[in-house]
BANU-242796 format. One record per residue (C-alpha): residue number from 1; x, y, z. Coordinates in steps of 0.5 Angstrom, whole numbers, plus 500, padded with zeros to 3 digits. Example, Ala and Ser with C-alpha at 12.3 -4.5 7.8 and 13.67 -1.06 7.14 Angstrom:
<atoms>
   k  c1  c2  c3
   1 525 491 516
   2 527 498 514
</atoms>
This chain:
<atoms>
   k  c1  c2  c3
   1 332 684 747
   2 325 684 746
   3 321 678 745
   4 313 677 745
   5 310 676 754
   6 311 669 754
   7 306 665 760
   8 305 659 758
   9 305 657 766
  10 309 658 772
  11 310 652 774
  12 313 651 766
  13 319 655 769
  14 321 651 775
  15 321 645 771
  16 325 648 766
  17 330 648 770
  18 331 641 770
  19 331 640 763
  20 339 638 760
  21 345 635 764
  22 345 640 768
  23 339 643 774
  24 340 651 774
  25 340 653 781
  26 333 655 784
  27 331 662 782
  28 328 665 788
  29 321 667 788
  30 318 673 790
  31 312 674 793
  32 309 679 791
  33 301 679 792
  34 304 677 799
  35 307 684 799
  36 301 687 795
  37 298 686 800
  38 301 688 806
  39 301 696 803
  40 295 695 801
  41 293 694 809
  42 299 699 810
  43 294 705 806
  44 288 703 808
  45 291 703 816
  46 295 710 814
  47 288 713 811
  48 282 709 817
  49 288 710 822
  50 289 718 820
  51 281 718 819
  52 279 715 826
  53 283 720 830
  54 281 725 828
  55 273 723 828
  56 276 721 835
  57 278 728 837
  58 273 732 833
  59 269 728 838
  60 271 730 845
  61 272 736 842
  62 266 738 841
  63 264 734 847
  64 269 738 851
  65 266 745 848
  66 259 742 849
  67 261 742 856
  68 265 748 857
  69 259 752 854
  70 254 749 859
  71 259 750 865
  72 260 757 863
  73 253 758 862
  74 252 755 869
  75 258 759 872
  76 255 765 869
  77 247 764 871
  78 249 763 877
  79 252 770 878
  80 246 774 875
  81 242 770 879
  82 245 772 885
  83 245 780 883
  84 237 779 880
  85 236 777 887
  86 240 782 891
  87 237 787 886
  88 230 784 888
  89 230 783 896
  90 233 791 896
  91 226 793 892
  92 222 788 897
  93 226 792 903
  94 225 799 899
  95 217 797 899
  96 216 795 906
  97 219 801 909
  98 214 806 905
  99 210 802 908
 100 212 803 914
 101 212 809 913
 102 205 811 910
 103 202 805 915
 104 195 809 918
 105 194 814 912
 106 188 814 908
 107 189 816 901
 108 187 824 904
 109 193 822 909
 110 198 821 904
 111 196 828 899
 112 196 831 906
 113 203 830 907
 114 205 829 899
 115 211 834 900
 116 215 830 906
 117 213 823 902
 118 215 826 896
 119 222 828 900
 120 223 821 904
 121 221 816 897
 122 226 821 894
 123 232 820 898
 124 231 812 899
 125 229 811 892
 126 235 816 889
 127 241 813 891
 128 240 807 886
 129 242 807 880
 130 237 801 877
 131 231 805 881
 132 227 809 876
 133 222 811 881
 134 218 810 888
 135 210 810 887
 136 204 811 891
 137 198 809 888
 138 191 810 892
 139 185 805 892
 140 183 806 886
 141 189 807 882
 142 190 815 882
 143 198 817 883
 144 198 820 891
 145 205 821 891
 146 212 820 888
 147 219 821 888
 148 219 823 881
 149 215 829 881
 150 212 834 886
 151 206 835 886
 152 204 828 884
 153 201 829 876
 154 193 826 875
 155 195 819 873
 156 192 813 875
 157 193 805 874
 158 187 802 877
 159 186 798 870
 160 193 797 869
 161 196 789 869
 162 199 789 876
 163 195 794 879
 164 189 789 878
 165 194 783 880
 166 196 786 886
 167 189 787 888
 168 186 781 886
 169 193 778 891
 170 196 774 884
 171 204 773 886
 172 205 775 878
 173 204 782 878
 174 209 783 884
 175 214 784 878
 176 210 787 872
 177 212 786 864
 178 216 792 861
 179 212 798 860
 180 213 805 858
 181 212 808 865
 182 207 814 866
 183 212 817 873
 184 218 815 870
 185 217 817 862
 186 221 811 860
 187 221 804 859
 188 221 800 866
 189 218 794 869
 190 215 795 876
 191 216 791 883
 192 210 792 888
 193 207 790 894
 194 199 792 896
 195 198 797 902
 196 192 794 907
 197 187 799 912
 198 187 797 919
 199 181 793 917
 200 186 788 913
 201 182 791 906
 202 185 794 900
 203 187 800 900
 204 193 801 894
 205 200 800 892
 206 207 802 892
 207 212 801 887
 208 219 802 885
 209 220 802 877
 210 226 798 876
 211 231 800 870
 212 232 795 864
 213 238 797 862
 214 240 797 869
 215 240 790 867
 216 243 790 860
 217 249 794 863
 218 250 789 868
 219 249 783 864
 220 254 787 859
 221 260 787 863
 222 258 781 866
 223 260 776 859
 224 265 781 857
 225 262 788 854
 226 264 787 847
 227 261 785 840
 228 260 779 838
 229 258 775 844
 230 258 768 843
 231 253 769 850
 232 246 772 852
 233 243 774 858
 234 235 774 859
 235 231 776 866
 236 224 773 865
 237 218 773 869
 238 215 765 870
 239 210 767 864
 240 215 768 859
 241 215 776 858
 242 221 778 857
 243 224 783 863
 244 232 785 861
 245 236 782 854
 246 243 782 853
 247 245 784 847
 248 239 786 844
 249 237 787 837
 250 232 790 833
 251 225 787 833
 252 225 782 839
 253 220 779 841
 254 218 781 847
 255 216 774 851
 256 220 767 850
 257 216 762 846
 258 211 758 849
 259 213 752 845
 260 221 753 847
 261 224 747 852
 262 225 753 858
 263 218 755 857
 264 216 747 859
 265 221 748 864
 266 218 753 868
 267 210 750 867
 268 213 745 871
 269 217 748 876
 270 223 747 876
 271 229 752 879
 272 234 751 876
 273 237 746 870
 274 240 747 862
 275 237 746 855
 276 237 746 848
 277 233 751 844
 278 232 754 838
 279 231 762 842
 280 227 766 838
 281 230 772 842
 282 236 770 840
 283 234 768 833
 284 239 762 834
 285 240 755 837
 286 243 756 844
 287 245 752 850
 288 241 755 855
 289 242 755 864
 290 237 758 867
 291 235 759 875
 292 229 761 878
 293 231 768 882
 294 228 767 890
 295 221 766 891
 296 220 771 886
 297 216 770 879
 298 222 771 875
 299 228 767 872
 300 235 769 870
 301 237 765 863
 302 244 765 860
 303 244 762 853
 304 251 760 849
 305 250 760 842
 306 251 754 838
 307 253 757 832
 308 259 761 836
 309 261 753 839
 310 261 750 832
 311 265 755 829
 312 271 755 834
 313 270 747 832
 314 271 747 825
 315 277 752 825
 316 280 747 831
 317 279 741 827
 318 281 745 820
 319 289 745 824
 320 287 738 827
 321 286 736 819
 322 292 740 817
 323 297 737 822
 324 294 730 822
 325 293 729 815
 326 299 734 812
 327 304 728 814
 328 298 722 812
 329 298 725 805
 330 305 724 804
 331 305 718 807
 332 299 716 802
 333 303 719 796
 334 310 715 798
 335 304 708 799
 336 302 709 792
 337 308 711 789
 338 310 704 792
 339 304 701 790
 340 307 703 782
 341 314 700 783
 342 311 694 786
 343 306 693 779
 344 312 695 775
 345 317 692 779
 346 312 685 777
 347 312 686 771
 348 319 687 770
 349 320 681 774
 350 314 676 769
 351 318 680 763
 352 326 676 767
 353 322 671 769
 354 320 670 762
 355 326 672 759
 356 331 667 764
 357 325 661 763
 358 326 663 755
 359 335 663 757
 360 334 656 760
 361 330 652 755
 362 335 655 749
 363 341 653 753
 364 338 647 754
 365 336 645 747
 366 343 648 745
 367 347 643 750
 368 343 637 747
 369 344 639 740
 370 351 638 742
 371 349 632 746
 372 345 629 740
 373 351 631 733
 374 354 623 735
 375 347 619 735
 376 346 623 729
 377 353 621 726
 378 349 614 727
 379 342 615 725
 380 345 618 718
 381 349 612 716
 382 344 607 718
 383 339 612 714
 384 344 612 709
 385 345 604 708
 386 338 604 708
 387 337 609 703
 388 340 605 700
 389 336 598 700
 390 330 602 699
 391 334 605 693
 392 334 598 690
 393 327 595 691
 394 324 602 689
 395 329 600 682
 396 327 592 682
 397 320 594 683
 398 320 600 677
 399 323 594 673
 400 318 590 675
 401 313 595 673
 402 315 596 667
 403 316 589 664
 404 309 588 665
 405 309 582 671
 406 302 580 670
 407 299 577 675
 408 303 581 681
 409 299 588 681
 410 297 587 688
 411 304 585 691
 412 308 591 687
 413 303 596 691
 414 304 594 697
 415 312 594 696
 416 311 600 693
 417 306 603 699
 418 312 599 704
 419 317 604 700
 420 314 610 701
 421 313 609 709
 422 320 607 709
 423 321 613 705
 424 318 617 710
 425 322 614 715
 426 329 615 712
 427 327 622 711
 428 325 623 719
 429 333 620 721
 430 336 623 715
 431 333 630 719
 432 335 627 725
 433 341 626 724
 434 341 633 720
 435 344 630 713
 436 336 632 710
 437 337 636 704
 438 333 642 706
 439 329 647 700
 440 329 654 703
 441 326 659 702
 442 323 666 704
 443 316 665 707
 444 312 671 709
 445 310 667 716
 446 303 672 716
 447 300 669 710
 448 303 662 711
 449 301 660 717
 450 293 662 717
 451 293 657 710
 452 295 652 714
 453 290 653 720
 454 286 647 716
 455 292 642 716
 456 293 644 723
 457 285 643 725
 458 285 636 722
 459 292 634 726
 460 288 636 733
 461 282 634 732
 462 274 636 733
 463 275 636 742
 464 280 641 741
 465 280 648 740
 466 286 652 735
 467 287 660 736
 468 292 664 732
 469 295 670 734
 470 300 673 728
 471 302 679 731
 472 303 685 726
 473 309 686 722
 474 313 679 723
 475 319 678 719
 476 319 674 714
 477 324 667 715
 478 328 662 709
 479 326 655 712
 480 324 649 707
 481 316 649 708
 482 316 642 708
 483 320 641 714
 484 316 646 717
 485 310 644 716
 486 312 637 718
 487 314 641 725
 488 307 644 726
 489 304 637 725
 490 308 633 729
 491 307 639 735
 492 299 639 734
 493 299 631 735
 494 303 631 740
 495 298 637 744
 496 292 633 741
 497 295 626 745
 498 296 631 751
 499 289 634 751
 500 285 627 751
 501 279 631 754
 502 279 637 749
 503 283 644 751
 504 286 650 747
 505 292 649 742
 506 295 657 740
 507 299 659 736
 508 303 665 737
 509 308 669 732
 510 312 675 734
 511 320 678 733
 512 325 677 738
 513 332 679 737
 514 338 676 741
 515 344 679 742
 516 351 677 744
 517 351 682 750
 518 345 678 754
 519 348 672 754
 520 345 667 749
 521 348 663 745
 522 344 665 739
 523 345 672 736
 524 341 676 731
 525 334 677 728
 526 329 671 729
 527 321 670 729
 528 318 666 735
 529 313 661 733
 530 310 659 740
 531 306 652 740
 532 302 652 747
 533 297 647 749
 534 293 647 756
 535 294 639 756
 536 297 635 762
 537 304 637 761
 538 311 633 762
 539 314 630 769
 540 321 633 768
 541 324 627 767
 542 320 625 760
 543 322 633 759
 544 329 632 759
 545 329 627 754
 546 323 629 749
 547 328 632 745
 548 332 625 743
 549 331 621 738
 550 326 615 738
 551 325 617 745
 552 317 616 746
 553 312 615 752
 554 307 613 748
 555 304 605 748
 556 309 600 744
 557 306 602 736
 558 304 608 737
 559 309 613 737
 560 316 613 733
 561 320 618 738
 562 322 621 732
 563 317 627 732
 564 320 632 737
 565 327 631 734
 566 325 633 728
 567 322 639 730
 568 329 640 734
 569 334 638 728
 570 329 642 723
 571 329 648 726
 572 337 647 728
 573 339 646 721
 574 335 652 719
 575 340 656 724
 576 335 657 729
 577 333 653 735
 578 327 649 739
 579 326 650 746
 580 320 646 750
 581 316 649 757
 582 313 644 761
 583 310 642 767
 584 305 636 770
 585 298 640 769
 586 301 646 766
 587 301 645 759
 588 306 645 755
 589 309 650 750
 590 314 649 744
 591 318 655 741
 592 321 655 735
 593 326 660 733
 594 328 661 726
 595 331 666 722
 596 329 672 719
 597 331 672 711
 598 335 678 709
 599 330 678 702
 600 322 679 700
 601 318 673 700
 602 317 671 692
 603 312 672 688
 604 309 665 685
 605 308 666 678
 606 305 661 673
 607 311 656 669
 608 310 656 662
 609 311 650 659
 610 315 648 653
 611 312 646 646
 612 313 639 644
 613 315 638 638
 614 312 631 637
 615 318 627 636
 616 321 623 642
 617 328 623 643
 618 334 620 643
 619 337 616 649
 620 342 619 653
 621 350 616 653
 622 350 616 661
 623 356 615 665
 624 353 612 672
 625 358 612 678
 626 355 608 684
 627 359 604 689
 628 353 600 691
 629 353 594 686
 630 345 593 687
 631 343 600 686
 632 348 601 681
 633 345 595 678
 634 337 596 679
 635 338 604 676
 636 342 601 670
 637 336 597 668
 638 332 603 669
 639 335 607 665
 640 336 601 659
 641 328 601 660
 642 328 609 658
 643 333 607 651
 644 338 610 655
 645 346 608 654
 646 349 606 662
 647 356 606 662
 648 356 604 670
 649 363 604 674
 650 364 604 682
 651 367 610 685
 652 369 617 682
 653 377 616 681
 654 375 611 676
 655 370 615 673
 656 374 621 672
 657 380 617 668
 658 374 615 662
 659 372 622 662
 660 380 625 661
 661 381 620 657
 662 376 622 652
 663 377 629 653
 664 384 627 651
 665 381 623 646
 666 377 630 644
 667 383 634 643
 668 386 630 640
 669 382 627 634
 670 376 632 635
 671 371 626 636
 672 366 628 642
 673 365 626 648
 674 363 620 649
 675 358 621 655
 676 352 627 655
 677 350 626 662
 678 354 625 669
 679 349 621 674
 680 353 620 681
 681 352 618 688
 682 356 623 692
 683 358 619 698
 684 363 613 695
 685 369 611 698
 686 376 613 695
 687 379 619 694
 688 374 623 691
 689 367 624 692
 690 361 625 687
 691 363 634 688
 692 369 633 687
 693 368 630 681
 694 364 635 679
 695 369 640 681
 696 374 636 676
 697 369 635 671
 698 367 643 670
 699 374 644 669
 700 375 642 663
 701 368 642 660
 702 363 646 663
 703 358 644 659
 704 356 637 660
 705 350 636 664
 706 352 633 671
 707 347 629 676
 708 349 628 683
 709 345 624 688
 710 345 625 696
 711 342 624 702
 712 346 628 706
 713 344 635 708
 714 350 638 709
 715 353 636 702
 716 348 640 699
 717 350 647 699
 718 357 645 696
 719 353 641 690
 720 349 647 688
 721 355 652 689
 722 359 647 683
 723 352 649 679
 724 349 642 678
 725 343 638 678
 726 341 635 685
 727 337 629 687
 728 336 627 694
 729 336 620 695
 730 332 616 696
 731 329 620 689
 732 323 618 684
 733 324 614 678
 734 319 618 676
 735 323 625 677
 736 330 622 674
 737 325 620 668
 738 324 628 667
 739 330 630 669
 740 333 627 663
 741 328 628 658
 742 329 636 660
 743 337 635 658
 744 334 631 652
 745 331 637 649
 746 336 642 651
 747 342 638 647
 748 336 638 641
 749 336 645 641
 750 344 647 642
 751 344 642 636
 752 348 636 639
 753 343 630 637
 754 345 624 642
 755 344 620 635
 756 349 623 633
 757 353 618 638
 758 349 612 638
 759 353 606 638
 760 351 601 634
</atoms>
């Protein structure tokens, strides 16, 4: 089944099921917003959650190798430390007993005995792999023995850095920069003490130069020994120069910046600590350890590369990511997934929703057109005994009329304004009751309904606002478009009481196809009207009962109760159905269905009249069969006034035995009929009604023209299957005048003149 996404409103829905005799079991509800919401929390805990716990581990993480890098720093600062003190305290030694050793010797002294000083520097001074050579220099800086080279070649360094600082008792010069050394023909750098006469002057310097690489090798093995350390070892004198580095590389500086963290530090003394710097020797951004080396002007420096920490944290927090977000992916994918099904799942629920509240209403209004067949047994006869009544005003009044009552215009004007109110009101119980003739045809509810948007705003008023909304494609539907106009308008009055303050009236239109297999008690092919106000709705009780007849809440006067019957037997008796959605402050929507015609809507095309010929006609011979004496009598003077000829009997019976009779009378003696025209009510007592008689009539002349009055829905079709001509009752004087007058003409044209027949 497919139908239009109906929402009048929710709350429409639960009062529906009260509607009828019967209250529908609850229909559970779903929360779904409730649990909308909880996967929405659920997904945003799976991806927050997920989130957090990795910050909070790649945190510690880095916190942690932050802390095992300086911890190593500091393990290894410590070692180099205590080897670069050794180192240094074994050089002090080695300086004081050369000392010793020349104590009381002039530089001539030492020259003189150059060649056994030589021998002793050579032996003390050669059995350590981080001594290039052991020095003697003279007062002035001249070379006076080594254990390089015998004899001592002619070199001085009276204007060498640490000789000029060891002269001038400056504690820096103690331990010299690198420098390429003149005894020992390589790079070194150089620790030493100054020699004093016995009267306490300045009288030279010895010194032991110390290898760099000695300290390169040393700090290699000490942080691994292979490529890519992630750590540097630096030996540098208090004024930053740069004594031994490991891993050295191409072009770095010599000294360590004067700006750097570590610089600062040593300007303020401290020993011992850890920093953060931007090395330039290293070129890159290192946590540093450093501690001061005894009392002497140098520090030992361990740095960690940043760079190398960082990237063992990434590649650590990239596992981290696959191993926690791996399964909080999935997790998200089966959250969303649950998500769709829920928005699928509520839609499919609004769209049963829909279709159950829809299936309510129908078997609802299924059940009270059940319910309504006795009470419209009863509103059809006394519609009928009081069609009757008008039929005789309308009669006696039209008689009046045209016997020229003078004085009397004013009084047969209201009689004739009270007989079409009351002629309104028979036709609204004839409907109700479903015994109103109805005049089908096809109508193209796309082009219909927008030219009727005029008549539906004049029937809502100025406070109220009209929207229409034909979808694409309706099919087109047989109904009478009287009735379903009538329909509209008793709708629109009823949205404009419930919307005293203004609102919206729409009006929608869609195909819908029910079939036997979902349970409805309608089956085939329809087109839905919807009629939706947002007016003040309906209590279910009053929703019960808006369907019946001369029920009303409205103020004594102002409502007959006869507007939404009549919307519900139109609709019935066009082979559809009406149902109704309401509920107090949610508005109310009324949905007709009424069936798809099976052929094209027809094209109006101009009616062409007939040429008179200017001689007015002769009167009929009429055969009027009426069991009510009044109205027989009041349509015989009628049909006198007009120079007809009225032969007037009470039922059918009696009717067909004149006309057998002539029709014996015919055939025997070849005179002719003695009637031209039958006008008969249908429902008469006796054995035959008004069709039946017609039956009988076409039996044996199918030529005589035969009028039938009805006021009954349902005997309609069979009349117009006997092929005669019908009048609903109660019927225009006016319309039965041009009726005869039409018969007139054709019996002149056939050749059988009336006159003829006259009786004189």
């Amino acid at each position: 089944m497919t139908q239009d996404r109906f929402d009048p409103r929710r709350a429409s829905r639960r009062s529906a099921e009260r509607q009828g005799d019967a209250v529908f079991p609850a229909v559970p509800e779903q929360n779904f917003h409730v649990r909308r919401i909880t996967l929405i929390a659920l997904l945003v805990a799976a991806v927050v959650l997920p989130c957090l716990y990795v910050a909070a581990m790649a945190f510690n993480d880095l916190r942690s190798r932050e802390a095992d890098a300086t911890d190593m720093t500091l393990r290894t600062v410590r070692v180099a430390e205590e080897h670069a003190l050794k180192v240094f305290d074994m050089n002090e030694t080695l300086d004081t007993r050369i000392v010793d050793l020349t104590e009381g010797l002039g530089d001539d002294g030492i020259r003189a005995r150059e060649a056994a000083i030589h021998q002793k520097l050579r032996t003390m001074g050669g059995g350590y792999p981080q001594v290039a050579a052991v020095s003697i220099f003279g007062r002035d800086g001249a070379l006076l023995v080594t254990s390089r080279f015998y004899p001592a070649p002619p070199v001085s360094i009276g204007d060498r850095d640490d000789f000029v600082g060891l002269r001038e008792g400056r504690d820096l010069e103690h331990v010299s920069k690198v420098m390429s050394g003149h005894v020992a023909g390589e790079q070194v750098f150089n620790t030493g003490v100054e020699r004093r006469a016995p009267d306490g002057t300045f009288a030279g310097v010895v010194s032991v130069a110390l290898r760099p690489s000695y300290f390169d090798a040393f700090y290699r093995e000490l942080l691994g020994g292979t490529d890519g350390l992630p750590m540097t070892m630096t030996l540098v004198r208090t004024d930053g120069a740069v004594l031994a580095h490991y891993p050295r590389r191409p072009g770095e500086p010599n000294a360590v910046a004067a700006d750097s963290p570590f610089a600062e530090a040593m300007k303020e003394g401290r020993r011992a600590g850890v920093t953060r710097m931007r090395s330039n020797i290293d070129g890159d951004n290192m946590i540093v350890a450093f501690r001061h080396v005894g009392s002497y002007p140098v520090y030992v420096m361990c740095g960690y590369r940043a760079s190398a920490m960082w990237a063992a944290w990434y590649r650590h927090l990239a596992v981290l990511f696959l191993s926690i977000f791996t399964p909080s992916v999935a997790l998200w994918c089966v959250i969303w997934l649950s998500l769709r099904r829920l928005g699928a799942e509520e839609e499919a629920w609004e769209r049963w929703q829909a279709e159950a509240s829809m299936r309510r209403s129908i078997e609802s209004a299924y059940r009270q057109s059940r319910k309504m067949e006795a009470l419209g047994t009863l509103v059809g006869s006394v519609a009928h005994d009081f069609n009757n009544l008008l039929m005789i005003l309308s009669a006696n009044v039209q008689i009046a009329r045209r016997r020229g009552a003078n004085g009397l215009d004013r009084e047969l004007s209201a009689m004739e304004r009270a007989l079409k109110s009351g002629q309104s009101l028979t036709r609204q119980l004839l409907g109700v009751a479903r015994k109103q003739p109805l005049r089908n045809e096809t109508v193209a509810l796309d082009r219909w309904l927008p030219a009727s948007r005029d008549l539906l705003r004049a029937s809502l008023g100025a406070k109220v606002s009209l929207v229409m909304d034909v979808g694409v494609g309706i099919w087109p539907m047989r109904v009478d478009v009287a009735e379903l106009e009538l329909a509209l308008i008793n709708i629109a009055v009823n949205a404009r009481d419930a919307m005293p303050n203004g609102g919206r009236f729409t009006v929608r239109a869609t195909n819908i196809t029910f079939r036997h297999e979902d349970g409805f008690p309608l089956t085939g092919d329809f087109v839905q009207v919807s009629l939706e106000d947002t007016g003040v709705g309906m209590a279910p009780e009053v929703l019960a009962r808006a369907f019946e007849p001369l029920f009303t809440t409205k103020a004594k006067g102002m409502g007959t109760g006869l507007g939404l019957p009549q919307v519900f037997a139109f609709c019935e008796r066009s082979g559809g159905l009406a149902a109704i959605d309401s509920a107090v402050g949610a508005g109310t929507s009324v949905r007709l269905y009424l069936p798809r015609a099976t052929e094209a809507p027809a094209v109006d095309v101009p009616v062409e009249t007939g040429t008179e010929d200017g001689s007015a006609p002769h009167g009929l011979r009429i055969l009027l069969v009426e069991d009510n004496e009044e109205v027989a009598a009041g349509t015989e003077a009628l049909l006198q006034m007009m120079g007809h000829h009225v032969t007037c009997v009470l039922n059918a019976d009696m009717a067909l035995r004149l006309l057998d009779d002539g029709h014996r009378q015919h055939s025997r003696t070849g005179e002719p009929l003695p009637f031209d025209v039958v006008l008969s009510d249908i429902h008469m007592p006796g054995s035959l009604n008004g069709i039946d008689l017609a039956e009988a009539i076409r039996a044996f002349d199918a030529t005589l023209p035969v009028i039938l009055v009805t006021g009954y829905a349902e005997e309609l079709d069979r009349a117009r299957q006997v092929n005669v001509r019908v009048l609903s009752k109660p019927f225009d004087i006016a319309l039965l005048e041009s009726l005869l007058q039409g018969i007139q003409r054709e019996l002149a044209q056939s050749g059988l003149d009336p006159a003829a027949h006259q009786v004189q």
